[in-house]
C-alpha positions as CSV (number, residue, x, y, z in Angstrom):
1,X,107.0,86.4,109.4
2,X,103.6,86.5,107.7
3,X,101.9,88.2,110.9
4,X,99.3,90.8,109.4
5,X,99.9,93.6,111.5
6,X,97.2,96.3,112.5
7,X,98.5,99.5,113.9
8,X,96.8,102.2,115.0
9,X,97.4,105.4,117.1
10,X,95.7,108.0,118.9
11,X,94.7,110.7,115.8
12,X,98.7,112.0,115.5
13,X,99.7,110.3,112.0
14,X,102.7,107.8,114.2
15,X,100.5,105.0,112.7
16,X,101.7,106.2,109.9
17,X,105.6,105.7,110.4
18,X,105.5,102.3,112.1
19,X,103.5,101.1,108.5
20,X,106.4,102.5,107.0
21,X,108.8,101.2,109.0
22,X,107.6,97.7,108.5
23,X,107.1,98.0,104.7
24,X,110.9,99.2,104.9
25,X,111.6,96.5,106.8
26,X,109.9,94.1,104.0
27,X,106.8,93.4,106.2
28,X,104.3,93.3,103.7
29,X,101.2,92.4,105.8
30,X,100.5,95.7,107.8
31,X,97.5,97.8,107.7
32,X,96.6,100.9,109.8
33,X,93.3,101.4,111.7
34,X,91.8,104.2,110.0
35,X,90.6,106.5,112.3
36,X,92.9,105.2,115.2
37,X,91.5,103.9,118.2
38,X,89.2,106.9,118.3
39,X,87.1,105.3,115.3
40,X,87.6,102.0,117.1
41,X,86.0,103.5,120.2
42,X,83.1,105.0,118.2
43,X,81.8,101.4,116.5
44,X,81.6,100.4,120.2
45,X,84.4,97.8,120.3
46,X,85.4,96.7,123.6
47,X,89.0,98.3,124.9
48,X,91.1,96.4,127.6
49,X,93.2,98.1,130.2
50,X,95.1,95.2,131.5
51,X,98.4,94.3,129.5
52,X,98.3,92.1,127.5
53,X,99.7,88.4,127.8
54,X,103.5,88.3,126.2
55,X,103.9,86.0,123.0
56,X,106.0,83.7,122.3
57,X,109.0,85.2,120.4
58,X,108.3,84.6,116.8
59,X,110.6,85.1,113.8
60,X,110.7,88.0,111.4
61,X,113.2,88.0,108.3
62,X,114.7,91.3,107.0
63,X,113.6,91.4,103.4
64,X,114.2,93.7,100.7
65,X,112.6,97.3,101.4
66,X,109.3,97.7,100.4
67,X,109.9,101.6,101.0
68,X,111.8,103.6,99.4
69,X,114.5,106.0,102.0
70,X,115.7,109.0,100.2
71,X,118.7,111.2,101.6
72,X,119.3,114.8,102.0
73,X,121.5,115.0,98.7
74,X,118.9,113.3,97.3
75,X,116.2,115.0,98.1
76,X,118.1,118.8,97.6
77,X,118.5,117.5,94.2
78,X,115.0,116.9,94.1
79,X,113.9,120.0,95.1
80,X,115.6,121.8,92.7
81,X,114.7,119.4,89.9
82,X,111.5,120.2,87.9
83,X,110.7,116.5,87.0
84,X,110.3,116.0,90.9
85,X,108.4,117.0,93.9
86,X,109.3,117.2,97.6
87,X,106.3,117.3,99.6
88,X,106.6,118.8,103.3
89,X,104.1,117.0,105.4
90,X,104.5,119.8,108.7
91,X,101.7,122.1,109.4
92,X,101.7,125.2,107.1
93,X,103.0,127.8,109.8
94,X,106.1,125.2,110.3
95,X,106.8,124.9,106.5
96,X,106.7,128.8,106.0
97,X,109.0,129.6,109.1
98,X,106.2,131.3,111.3
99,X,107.0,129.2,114.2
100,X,109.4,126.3,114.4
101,X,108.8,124.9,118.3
102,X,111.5,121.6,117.9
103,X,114.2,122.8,115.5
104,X,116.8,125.9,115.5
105,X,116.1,126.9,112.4
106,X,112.4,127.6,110.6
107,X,111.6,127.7,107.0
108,X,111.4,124.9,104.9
109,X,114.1,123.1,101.4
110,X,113.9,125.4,98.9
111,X,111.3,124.2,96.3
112,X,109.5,121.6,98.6
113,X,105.6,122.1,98.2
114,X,103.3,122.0,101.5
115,X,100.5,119.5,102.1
116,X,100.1,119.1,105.9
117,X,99.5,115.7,106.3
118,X,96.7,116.7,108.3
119,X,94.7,117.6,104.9
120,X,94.4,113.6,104.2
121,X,92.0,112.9,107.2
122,X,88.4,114.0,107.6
123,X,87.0,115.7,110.6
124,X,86.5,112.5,112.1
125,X,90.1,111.5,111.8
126,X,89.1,108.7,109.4
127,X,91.1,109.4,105.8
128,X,89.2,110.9,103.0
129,X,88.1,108.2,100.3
130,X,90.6,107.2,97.9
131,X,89.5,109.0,94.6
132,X,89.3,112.3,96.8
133,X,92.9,112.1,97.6
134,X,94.0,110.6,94.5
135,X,92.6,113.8,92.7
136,X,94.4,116.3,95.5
137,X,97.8,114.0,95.0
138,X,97.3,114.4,91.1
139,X,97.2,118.3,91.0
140,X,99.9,118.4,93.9
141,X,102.3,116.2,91.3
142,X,100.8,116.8,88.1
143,X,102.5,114.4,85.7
144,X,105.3,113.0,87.7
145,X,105.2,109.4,88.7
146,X,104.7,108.1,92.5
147,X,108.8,107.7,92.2
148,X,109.8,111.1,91.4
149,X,108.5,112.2,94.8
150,X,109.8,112.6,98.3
151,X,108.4,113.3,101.3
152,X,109.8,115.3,104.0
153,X,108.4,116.7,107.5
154,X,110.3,118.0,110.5
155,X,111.4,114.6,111.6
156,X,110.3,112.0,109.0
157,X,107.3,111.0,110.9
158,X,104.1,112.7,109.8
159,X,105.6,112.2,106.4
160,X,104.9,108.8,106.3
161,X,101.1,109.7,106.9
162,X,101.2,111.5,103.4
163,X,103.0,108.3,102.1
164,X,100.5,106.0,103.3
165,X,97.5,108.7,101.9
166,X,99.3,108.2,98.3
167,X,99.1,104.1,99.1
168,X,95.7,104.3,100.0
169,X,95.0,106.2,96.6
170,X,97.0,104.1,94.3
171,X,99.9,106.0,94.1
172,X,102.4,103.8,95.6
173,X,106.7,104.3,95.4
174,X,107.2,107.8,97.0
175,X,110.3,108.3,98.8
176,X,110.6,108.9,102.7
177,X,113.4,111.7,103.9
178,X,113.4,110.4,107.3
179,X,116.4,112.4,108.4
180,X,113.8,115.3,107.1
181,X,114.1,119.0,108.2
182,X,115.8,118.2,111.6
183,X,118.8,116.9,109.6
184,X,118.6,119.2,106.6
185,X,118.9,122.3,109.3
186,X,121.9,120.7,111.0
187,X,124.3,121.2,108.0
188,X,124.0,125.3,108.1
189,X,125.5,124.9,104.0
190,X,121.9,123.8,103.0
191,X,119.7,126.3,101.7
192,X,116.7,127.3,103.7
C-alpha cells in the first residue's frame, strides 16, 4: 500500500494495461514511463542486467476500483446508443476485417469507432502533449462525457493505452471492455 509504482514497457502499449490493472485494483499511485524504456535509454540512464534483489513481501489492500470494467452487454448497448461511443483501440486493418491474425472472426461491434491506440504516441514513442490529444479525444466523442465511453481492442490490452491517453488529457472515467473482441466473437449471436 502506498508504493508509487512506475511501469514501463518496451514501445507495445502493455504499460498501459498493468496502469489499468492497478487503478482497478484501487492503486492509486502508478504512473507509466512515457516513452518506455526506449526513452529511458535515450536520456542515457544506466540499465542493469542482473536481477534484481527480492523485497520483502509488503501489503497491498484491495480498494474500491479506480477503473471502470464494462461488459459485452454493456458495451453492445453502447454501441448502438447515440449518447455513447465505443472506441476500438486495434490497428485499422484489424478493426475493418482486412486481416484478423489472433481471432476466428474479423470485423469489428457494430457502431464502435476506430482510433488505433498507436495514434496517441509520437514517432519517438513518447505520447503526444496533452492538449493535442485532448483536441483529437474531443472530436472523436464530441459532447459525450469521459463516462459514456468504452474502450475495446482485440483483447482489452492496447485499449487501456487509449484509456490512459484520455487520463493524460483530462478526460478521466472511460470504461475498459477487457473481455473485448476476443469474447465478443466467441458468442456467434453478436453482431459483427
Amino acid at each position: 500500500d502506498g508504493t508509487q509504482l512506475v511501469v514501463y514497457d518496451g514501445a507495445n502499449g502493455m504499460a498501459g494495461r498493468l496502469w489499468w490493472m492497478a487503478k482497478w485494483i484501487g492503486h492509486d499511485a502508478v504512473a507509466v514511463l512515457d516513452g518506455g524504456i526506449a526513452a529511458w535509454r535515450r536520456a542515457g540512464y544506466p540499465l542493469a542486467a542482473d536481477a534484481p534483489a527480492p523485497r520483502a513481501p509488503g501489503r497491498l489492500t484491495l480498494r474500491a476500483p479506480l477503473a471502470v470494467l464494462a461488459d459485452a452487454d454493456e458495451t453492445g448497448r453502447a454501441a448502438r446508443d447515440a449518447s455513447r461511443l465505443v472506441i476500438d483501440a486495434r490497428p485499422g486493418e484489424r478493426y475493418r476485417g482486412e486481416v484478423e491474425p489472433l481471432d476466428p472472426v474479423a470485423g469489428h461491434i457494430p457502431g464502435a469507432v476506430s482510433r488505433p491506440w498507436s495514434t496517441n504516441v509520437r514517432e519517438d514513442g513518447r505520447f503526444k502533449p496533452a492538449p493535442v490529444l485532448r483536441a483529437e479525444f474531443d472530436a472523436l466523442r464530441g459532447a459525450r462525457a469521459p463516462s459514456a465511453v468504452v474502450n475495446s481492442c482485440g483483447s482489452g490490452v492496447s485499449a487501456c493505452m487509449n484509456l490512459l491517453a484520455m487520463a493524460h488529457a483530462g478526460l478521466p472515467g472511460a470504461a475498459l471492455y477487457a473481455g473485448s473482441w476476443s469474447e465478443w466473437v466467441a458468442d456467434p449471436s453478436r453482431p459483427v
